[in-house]
mmCIF entry with sequence, helices, sheets and N, C-alpha, C, O atoms, coordinates in Angstrom:
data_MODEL
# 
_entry.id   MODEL 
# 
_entity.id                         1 
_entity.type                       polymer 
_entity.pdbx_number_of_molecules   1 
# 
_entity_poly.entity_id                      1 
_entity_poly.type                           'polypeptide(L)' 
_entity_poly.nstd_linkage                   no 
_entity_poly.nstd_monomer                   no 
_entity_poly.pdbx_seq_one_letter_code       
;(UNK)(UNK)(UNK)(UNK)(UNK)(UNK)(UNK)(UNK)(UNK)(UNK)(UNK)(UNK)(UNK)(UNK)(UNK)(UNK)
(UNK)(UNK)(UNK)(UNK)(UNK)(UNK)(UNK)(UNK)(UNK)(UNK)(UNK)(UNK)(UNK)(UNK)(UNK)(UNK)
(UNK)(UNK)(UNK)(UNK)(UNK)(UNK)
;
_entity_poly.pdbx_seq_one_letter_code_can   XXXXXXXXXXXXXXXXXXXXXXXXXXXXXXXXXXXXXX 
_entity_poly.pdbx_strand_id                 A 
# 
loop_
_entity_poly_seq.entity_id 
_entity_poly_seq.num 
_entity_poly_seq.mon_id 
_entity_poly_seq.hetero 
1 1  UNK n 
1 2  UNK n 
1 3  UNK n 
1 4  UNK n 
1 5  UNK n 
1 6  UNK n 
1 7  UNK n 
1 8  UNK n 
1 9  UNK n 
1 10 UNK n 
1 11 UNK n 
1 12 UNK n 
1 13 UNK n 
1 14 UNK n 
1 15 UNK n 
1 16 UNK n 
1 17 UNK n 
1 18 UNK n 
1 19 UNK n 
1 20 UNK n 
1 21 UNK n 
1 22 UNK n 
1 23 UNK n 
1 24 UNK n 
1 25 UNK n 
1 26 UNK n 
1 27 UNK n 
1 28 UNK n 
1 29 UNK n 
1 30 UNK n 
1 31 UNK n 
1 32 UNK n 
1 33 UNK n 
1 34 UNK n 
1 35 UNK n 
1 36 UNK n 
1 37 UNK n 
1 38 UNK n 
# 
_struct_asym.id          A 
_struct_asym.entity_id   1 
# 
loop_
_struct_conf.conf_type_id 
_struct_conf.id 
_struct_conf.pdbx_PDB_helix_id 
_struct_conf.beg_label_comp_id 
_struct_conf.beg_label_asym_id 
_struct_conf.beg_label_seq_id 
_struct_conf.pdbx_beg_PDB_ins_code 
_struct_conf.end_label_comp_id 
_struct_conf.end_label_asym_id 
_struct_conf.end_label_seq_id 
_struct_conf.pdbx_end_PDB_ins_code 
_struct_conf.beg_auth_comp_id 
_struct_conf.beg_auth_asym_id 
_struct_conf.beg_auth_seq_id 
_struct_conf.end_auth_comp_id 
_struct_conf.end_auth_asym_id 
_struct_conf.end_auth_seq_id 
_struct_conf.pdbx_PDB_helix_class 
_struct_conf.details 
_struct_conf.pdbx_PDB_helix_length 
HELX_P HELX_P1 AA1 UNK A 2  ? UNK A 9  ? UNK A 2  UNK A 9  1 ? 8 
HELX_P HELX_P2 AA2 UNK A 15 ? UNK A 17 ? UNK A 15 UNK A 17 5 ? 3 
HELX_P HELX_P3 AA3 UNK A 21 ? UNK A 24 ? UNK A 21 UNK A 24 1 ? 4 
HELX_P HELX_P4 AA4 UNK A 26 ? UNK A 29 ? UNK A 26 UNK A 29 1 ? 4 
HELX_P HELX_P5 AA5 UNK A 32 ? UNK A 37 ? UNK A 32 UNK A 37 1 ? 6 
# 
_struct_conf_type.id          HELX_P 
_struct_conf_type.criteria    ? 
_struct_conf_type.reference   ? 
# 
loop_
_atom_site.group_PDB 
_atom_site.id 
_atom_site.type_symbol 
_atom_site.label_atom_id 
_atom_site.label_alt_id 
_atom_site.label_comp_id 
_atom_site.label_asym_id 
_atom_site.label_entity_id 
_atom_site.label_seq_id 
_atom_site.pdbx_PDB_ins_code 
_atom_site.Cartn_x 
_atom_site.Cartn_y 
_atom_site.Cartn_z 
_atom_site.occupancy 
_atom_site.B_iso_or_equiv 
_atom_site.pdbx_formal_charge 
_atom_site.auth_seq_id 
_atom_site.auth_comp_id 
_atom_site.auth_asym_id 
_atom_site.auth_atom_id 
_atom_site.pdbx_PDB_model_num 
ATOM 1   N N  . UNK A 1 1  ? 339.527 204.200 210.005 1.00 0.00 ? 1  UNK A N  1 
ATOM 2   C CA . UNK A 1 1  ? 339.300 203.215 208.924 1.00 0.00 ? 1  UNK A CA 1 
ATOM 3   C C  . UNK A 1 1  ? 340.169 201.961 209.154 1.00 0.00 ? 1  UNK A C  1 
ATOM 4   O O  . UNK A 1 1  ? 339.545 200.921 208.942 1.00 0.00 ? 1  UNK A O  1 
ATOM 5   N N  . UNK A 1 2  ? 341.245 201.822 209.474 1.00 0.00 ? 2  UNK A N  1 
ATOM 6   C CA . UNK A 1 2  ? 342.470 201.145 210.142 1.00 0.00 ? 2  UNK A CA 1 
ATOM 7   C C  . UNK A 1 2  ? 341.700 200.197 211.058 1.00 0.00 ? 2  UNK A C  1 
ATOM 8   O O  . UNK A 1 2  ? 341.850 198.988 210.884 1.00 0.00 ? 2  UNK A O  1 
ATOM 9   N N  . UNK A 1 3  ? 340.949 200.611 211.946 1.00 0.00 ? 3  UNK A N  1 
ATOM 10  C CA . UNK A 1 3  ? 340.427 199.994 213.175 1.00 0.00 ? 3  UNK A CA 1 
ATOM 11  C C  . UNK A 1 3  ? 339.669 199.032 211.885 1.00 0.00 ? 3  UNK A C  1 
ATOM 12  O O  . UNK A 1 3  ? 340.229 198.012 211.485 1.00 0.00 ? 3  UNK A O  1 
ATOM 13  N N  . UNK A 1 4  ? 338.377 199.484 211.322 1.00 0.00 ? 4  UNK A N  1 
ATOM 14  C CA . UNK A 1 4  ? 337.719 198.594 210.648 1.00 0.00 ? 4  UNK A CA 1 
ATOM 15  C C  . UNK A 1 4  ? 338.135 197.512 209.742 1.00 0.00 ? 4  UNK A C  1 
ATOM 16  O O  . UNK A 1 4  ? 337.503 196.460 209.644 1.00 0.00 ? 4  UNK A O  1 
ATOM 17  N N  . UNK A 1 5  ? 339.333 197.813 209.002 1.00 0.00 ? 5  UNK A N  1 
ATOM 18  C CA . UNK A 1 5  ? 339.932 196.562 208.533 1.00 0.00 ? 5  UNK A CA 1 
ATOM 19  C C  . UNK A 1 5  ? 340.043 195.434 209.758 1.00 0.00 ? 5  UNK A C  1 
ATOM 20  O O  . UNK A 1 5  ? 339.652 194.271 209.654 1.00 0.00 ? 5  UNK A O  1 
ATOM 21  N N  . UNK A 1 6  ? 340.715 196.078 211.051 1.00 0.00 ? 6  UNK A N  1 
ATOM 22  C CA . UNK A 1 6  ? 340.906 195.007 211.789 1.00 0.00 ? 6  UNK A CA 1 
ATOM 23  C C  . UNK A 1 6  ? 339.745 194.078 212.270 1.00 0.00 ? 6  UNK A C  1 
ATOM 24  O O  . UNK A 1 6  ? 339.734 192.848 212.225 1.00 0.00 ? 6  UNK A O  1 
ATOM 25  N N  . UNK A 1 7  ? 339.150 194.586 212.557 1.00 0.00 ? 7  UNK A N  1 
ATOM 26  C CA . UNK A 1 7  ? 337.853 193.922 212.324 1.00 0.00 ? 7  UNK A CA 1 
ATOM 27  C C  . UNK A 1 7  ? 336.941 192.650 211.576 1.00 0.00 ? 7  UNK A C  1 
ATOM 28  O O  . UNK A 1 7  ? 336.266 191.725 212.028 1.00 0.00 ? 7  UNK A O  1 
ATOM 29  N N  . UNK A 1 8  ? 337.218 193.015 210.491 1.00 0.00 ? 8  UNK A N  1 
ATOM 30  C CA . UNK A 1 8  ? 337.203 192.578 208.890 1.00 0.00 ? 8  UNK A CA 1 
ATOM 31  C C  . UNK A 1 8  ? 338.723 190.991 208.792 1.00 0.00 ? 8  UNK A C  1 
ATOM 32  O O  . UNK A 1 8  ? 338.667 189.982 208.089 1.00 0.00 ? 8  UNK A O  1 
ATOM 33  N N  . UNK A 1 9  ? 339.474 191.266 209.443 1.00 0.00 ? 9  UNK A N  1 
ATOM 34  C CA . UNK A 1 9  ? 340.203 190.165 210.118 1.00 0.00 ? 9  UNK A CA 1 
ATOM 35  C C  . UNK A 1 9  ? 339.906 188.900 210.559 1.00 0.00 ? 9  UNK A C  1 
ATOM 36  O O  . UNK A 1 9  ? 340.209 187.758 210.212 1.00 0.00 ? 9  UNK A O  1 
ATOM 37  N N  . UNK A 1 10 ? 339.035 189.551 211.671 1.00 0.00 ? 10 UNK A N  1 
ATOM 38  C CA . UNK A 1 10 ? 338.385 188.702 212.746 1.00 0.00 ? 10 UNK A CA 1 
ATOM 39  C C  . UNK A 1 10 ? 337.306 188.050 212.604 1.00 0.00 ? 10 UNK A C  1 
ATOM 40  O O  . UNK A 1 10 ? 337.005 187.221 213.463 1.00 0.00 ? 10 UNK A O  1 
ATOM 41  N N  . UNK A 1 11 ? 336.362 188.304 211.337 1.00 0.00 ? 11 UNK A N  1 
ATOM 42  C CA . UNK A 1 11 ? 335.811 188.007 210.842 1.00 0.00 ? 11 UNK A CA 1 
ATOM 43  C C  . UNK A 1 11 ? 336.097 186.141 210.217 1.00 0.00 ? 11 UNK A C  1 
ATOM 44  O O  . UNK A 1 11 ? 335.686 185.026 210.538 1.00 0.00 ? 11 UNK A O  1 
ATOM 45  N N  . UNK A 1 12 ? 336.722 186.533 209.530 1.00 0.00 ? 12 UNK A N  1 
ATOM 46  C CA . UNK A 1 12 ? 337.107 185.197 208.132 1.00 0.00 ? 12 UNK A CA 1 
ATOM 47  C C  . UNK A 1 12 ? 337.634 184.107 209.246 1.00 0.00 ? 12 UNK A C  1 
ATOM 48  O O  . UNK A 1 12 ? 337.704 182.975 208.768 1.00 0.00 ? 12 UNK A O  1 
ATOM 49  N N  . UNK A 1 13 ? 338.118 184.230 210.984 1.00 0.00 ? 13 UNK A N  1 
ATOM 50  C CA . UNK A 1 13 ? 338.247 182.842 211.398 1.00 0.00 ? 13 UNK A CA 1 
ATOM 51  C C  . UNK A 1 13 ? 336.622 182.616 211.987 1.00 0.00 ? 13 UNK A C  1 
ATOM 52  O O  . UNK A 1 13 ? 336.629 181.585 212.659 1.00 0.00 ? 13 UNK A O  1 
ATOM 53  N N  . UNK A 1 14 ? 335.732 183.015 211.969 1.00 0.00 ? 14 UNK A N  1 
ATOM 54  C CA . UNK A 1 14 ? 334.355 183.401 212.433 1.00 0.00 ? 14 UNK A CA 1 
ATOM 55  C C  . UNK A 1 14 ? 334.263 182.178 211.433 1.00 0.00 ? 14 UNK A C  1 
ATOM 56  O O  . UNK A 1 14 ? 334.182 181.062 211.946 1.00 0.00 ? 14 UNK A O  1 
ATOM 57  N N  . UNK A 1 15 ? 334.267 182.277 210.109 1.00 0.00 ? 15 UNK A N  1 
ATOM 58  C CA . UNK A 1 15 ? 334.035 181.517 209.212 1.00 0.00 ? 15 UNK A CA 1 
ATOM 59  C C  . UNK A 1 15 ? 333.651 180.304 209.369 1.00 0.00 ? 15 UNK A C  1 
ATOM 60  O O  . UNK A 1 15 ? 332.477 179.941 209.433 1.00 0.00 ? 15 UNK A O  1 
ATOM 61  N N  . UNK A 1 16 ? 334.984 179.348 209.465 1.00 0.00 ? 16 UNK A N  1 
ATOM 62  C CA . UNK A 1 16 ? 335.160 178.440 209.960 1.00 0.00 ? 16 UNK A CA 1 
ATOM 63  C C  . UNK A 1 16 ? 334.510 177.750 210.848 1.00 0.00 ? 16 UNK A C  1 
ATOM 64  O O  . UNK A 1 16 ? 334.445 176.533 210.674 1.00 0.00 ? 16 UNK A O  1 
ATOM 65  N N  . UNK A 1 17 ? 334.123 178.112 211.556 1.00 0.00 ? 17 UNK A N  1 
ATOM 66  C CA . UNK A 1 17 ? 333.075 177.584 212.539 1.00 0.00 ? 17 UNK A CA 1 
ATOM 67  C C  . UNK A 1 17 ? 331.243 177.582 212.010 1.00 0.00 ? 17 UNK A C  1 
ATOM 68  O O  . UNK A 1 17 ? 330.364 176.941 212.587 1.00 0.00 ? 17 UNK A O  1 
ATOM 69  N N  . UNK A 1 18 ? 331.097 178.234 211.120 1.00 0.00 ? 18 UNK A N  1 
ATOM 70  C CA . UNK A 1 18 ? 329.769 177.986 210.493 1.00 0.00 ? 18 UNK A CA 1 
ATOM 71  C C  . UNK A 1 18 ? 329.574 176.698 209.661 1.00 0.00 ? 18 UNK A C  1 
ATOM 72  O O  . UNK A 1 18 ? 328.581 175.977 209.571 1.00 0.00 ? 18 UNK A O  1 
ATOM 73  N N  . UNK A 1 19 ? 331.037 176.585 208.957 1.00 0.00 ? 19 UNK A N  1 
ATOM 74  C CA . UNK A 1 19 ? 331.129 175.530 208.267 1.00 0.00 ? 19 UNK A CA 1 
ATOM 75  C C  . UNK A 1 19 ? 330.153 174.192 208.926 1.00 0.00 ? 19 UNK A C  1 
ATOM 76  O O  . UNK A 1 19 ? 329.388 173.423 208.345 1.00 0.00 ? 19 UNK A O  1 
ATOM 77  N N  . UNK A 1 20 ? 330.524 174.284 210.300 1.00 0.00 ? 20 UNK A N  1 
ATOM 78  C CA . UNK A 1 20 ? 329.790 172.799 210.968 1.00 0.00 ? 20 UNK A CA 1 
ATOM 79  C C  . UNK A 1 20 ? 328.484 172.689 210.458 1.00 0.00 ? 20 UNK A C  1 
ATOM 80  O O  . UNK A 1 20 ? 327.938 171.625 210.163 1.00 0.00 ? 20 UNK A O  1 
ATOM 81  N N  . UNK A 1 21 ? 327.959 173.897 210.354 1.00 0.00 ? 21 UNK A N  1 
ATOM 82  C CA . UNK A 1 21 ? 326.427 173.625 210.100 1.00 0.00 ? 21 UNK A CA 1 
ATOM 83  C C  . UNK A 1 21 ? 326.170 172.827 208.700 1.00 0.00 ? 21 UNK A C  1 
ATOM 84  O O  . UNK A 1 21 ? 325.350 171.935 208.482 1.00 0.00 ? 21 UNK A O  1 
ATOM 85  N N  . UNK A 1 22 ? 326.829 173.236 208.091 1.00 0.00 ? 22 UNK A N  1 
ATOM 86  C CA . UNK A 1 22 ? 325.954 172.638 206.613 1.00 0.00 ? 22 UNK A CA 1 
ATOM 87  C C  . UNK A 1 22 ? 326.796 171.087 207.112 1.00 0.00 ? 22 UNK A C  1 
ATOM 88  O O  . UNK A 1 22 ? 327.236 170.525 206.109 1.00 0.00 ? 22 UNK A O  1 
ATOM 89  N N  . UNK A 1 23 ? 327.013 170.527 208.058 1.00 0.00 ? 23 UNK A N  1 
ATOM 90  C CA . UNK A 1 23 ? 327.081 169.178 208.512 1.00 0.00 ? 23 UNK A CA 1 
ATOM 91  C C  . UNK A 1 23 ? 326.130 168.550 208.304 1.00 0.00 ? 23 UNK A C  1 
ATOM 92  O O  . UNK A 1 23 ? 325.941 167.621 207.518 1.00 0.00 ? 23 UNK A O  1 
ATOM 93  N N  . UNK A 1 24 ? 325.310 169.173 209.202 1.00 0.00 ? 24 UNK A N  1 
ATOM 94  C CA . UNK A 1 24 ? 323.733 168.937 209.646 1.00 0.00 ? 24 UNK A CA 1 
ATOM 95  C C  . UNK A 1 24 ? 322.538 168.588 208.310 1.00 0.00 ? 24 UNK A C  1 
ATOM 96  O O  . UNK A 1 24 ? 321.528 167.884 208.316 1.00 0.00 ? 24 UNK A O  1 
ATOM 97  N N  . UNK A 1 25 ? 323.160 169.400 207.248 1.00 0.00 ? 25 UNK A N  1 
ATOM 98  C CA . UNK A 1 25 ? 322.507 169.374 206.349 1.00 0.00 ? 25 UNK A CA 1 
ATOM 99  C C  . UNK A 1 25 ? 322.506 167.776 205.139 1.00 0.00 ? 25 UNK A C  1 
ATOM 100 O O  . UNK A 1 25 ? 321.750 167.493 204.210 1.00 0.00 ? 25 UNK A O  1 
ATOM 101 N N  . UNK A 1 26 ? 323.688 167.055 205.710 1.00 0.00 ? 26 UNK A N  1 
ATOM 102 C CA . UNK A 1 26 ? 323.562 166.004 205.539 1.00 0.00 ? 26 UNK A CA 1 
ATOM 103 C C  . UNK A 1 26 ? 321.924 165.051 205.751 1.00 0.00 ? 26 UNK A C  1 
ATOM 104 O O  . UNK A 1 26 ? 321.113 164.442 205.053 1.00 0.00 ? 26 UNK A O  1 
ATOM 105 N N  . UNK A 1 27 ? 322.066 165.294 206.674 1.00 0.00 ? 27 UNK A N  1 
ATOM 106 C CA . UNK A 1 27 ? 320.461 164.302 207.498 1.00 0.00 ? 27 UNK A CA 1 
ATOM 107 C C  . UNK A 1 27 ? 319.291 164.852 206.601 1.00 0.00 ? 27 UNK A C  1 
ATOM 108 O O  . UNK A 1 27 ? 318.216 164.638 207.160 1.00 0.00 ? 27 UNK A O  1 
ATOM 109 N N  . UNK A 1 28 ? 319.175 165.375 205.611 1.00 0.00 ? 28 UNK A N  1 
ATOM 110 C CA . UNK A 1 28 ? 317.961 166.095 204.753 1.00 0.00 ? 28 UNK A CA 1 
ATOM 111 C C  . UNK A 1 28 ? 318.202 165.323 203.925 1.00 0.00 ? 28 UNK A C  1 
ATOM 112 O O  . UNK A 1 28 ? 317.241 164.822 203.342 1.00 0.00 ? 28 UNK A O  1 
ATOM 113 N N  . UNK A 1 29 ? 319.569 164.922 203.542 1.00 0.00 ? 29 UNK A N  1 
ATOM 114 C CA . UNK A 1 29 ? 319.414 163.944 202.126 1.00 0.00 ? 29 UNK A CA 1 
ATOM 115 C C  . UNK A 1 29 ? 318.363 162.901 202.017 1.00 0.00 ? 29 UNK A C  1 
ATOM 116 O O  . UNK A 1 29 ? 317.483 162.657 201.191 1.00 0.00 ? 29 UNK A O  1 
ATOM 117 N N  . UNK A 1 30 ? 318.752 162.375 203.122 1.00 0.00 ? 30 UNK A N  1 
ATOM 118 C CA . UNK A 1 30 ? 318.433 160.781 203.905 1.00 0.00 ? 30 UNK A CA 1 
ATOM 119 C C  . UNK A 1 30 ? 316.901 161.084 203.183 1.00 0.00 ? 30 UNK A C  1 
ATOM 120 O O  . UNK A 1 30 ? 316.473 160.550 202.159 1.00 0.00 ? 30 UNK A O  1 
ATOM 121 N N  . UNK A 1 31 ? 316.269 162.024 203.967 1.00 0.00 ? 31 UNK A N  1 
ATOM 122 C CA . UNK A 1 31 ? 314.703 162.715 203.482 1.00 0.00 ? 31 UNK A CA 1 
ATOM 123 C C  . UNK A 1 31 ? 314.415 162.264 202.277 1.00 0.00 ? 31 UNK A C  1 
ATOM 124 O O  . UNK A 1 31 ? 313.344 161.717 202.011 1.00 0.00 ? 31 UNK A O  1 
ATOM 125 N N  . UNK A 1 32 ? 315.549 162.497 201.273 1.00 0.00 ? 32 UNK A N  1 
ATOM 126 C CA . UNK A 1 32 ? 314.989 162.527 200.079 1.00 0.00 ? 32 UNK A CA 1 
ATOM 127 C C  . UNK A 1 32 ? 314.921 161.032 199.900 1.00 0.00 ? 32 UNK A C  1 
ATOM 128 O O  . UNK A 1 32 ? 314.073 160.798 199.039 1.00 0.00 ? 32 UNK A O  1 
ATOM 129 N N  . UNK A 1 33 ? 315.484 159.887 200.375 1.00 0.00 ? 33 UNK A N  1 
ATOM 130 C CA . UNK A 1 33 ? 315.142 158.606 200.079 1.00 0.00 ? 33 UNK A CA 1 
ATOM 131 C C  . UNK A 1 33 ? 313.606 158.043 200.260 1.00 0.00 ? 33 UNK A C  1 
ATOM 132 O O  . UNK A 1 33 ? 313.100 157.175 199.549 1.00 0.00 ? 33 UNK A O  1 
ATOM 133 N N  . UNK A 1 34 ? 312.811 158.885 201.636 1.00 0.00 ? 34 UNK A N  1 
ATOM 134 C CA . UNK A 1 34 ? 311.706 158.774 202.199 1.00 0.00 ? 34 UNK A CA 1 
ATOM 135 C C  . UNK A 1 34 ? 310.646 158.940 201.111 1.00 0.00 ? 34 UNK A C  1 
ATOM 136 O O  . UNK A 1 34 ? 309.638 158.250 200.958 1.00 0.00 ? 34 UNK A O  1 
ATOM 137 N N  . UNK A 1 35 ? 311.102 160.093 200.308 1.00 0.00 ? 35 UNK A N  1 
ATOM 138 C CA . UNK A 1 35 ? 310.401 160.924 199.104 1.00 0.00 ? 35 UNK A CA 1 
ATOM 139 C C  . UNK A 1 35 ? 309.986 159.724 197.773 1.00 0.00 ? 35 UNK A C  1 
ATOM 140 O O  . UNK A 1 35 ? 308.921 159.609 197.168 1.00 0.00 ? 35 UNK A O  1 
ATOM 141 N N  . UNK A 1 36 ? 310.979 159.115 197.657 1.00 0.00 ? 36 UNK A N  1 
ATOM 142 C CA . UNK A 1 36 ? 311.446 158.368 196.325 1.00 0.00 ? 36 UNK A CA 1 
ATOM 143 C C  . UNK A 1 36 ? 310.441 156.865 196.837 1.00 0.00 ? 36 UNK A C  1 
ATOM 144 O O  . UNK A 1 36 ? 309.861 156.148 196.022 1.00 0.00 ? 36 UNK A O  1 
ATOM 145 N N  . UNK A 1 37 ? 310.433 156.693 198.034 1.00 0.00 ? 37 UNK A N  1 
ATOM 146 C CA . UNK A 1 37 ? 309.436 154.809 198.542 1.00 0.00 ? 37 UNK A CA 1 
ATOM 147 C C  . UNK A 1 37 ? 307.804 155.204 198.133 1.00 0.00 ? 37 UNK A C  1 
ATOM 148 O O  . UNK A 1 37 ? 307.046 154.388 197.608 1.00 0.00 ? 37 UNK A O  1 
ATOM 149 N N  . UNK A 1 38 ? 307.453 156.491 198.449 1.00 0.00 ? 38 UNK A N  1 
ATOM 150 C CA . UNK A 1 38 ? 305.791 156.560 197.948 1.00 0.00 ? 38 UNK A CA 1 
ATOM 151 C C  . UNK A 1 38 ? 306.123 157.103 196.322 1.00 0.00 ? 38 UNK A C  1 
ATOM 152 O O  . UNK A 1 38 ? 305.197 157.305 195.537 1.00 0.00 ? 38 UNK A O  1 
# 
């Protein structure tokens, strides 16, 4: 069980690096300006 906490560790700096994505999710806003001209 010991082992699996450690694990569970290694995880949460995993994290961090997903963060970049919802970067990306910026450029969808923009979209919505496209939405709002028609």
């Amino acid at each position: 069980m010991i082992s699996t906490s450690s694990i569970s560790d290694g995880a949460p700096p995993i994290d961090p690096t997903p963060l970049v994505e919802p970067t990306p999710l910026v450029e969808p806003t923009p979209l919505v300006e496209l939405v709002e001209t028609p």
